[in-house]
C-alpha positions as CSV (number, residue, x, y, z in Angstrom):
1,X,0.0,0.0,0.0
2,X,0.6,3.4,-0.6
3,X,1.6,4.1,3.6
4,X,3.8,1.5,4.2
5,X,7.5,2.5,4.6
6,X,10.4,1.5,2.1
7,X,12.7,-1.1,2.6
8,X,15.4,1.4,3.2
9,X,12.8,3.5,6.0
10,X,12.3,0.5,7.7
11,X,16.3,-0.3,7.7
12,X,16.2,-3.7,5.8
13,X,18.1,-4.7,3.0
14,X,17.9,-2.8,-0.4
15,X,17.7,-5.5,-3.3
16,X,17.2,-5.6,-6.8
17,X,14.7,-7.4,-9.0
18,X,17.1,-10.4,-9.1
19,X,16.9,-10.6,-5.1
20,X,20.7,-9.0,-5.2
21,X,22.0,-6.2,-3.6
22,X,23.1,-3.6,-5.6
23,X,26.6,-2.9,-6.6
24,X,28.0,0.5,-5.5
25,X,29.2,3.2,-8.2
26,X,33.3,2.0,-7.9
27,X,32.3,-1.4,-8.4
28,X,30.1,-1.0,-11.2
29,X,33.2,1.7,-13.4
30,X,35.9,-1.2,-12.4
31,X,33.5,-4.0,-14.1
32,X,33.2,-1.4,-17.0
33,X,35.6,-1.1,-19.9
34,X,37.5,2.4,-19.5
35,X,37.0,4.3,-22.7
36,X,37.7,7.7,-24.2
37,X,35.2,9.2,-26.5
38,X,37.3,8.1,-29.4
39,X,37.1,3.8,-28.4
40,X,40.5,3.9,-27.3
41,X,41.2,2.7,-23.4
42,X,41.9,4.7,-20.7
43,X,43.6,3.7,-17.9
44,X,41.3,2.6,-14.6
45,X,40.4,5.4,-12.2
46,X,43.2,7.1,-10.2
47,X,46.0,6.0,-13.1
48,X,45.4,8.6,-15.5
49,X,48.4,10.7,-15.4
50,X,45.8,14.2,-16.5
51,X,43.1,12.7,-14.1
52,X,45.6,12.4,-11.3
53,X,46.6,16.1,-12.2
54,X,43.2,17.6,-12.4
55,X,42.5,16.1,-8.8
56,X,45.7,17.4,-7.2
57,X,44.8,21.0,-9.1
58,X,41.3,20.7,-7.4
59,X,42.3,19.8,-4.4
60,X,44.7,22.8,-4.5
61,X,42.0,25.4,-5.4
62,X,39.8,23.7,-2.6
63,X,42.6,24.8,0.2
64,X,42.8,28.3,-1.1
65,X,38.4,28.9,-0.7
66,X,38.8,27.0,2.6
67,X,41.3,29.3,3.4
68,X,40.2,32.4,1.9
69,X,36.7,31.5,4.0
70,X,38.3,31.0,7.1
71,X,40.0,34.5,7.4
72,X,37.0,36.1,5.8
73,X,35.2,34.5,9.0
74,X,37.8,35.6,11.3
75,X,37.8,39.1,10.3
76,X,33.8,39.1,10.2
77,X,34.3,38.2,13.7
78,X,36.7,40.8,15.0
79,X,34.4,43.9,13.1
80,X,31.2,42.2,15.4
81,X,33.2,42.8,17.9
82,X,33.8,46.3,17.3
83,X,30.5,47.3,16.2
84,X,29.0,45.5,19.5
85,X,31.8,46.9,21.6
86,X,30.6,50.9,19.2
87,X,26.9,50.3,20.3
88,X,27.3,49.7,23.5
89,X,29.7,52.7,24.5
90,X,27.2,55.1,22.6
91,X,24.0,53.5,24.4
92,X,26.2,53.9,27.7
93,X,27.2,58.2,27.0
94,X,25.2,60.4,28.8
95,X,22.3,62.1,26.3
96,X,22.7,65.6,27.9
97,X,26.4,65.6,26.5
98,X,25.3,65.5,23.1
99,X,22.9,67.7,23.6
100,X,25.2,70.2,24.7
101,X,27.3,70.6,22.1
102,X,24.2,71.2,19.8
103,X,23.5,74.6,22.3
């Protein structure tokens, strides 16, 4: 019926048609014939001198946003601070003294 719970909300096993469980994605690409757009083979994942390359360049740029987010959070931090640390000494003056220089 429509309102029973899946096999995976109930926390059973997931299973094809067949009655087998599914492969996961690495299994599936290593039983799979590497190929480049042109037919000819490639070699299998993590062997590929420009995929290899491509990963370690990624990885790269992925350090500098991580780090380039981190001090951006840090210095969002510190100007809170100063803005809460601004409000607070103006919402501690004294109103007459601002009025006074206004006389």
């Amino acid at each position: 019926s429509v309102d029973e719970p899946s096999t995976l909300q109930r926390g059973g096993d997931v299973t094809n048609e067949s009655g087998a469980s599914p492969k996961r994605p690495r299994e599936v690409m290593e039983q799979q014939p590497h190929r480049r757009p042109d037919g000819a083979p490639t070699p299998p994942l993590g062997q590929n001198p420009e995929e290899v390359a491509f990963f370690k360049f990624l990885h790269k740029e992925l350090k500098k946003a991580e780090f380039f987010f981190e001090e951006a959070t840090q210095e969002f931090q510190i100007r809170e601070r100063r803005v809460r640390k601004g409000i607070n000494i103006v919402k501690g003056q004294n109103r007459s003294m601002v009025d006074d220089k206004w006389k």
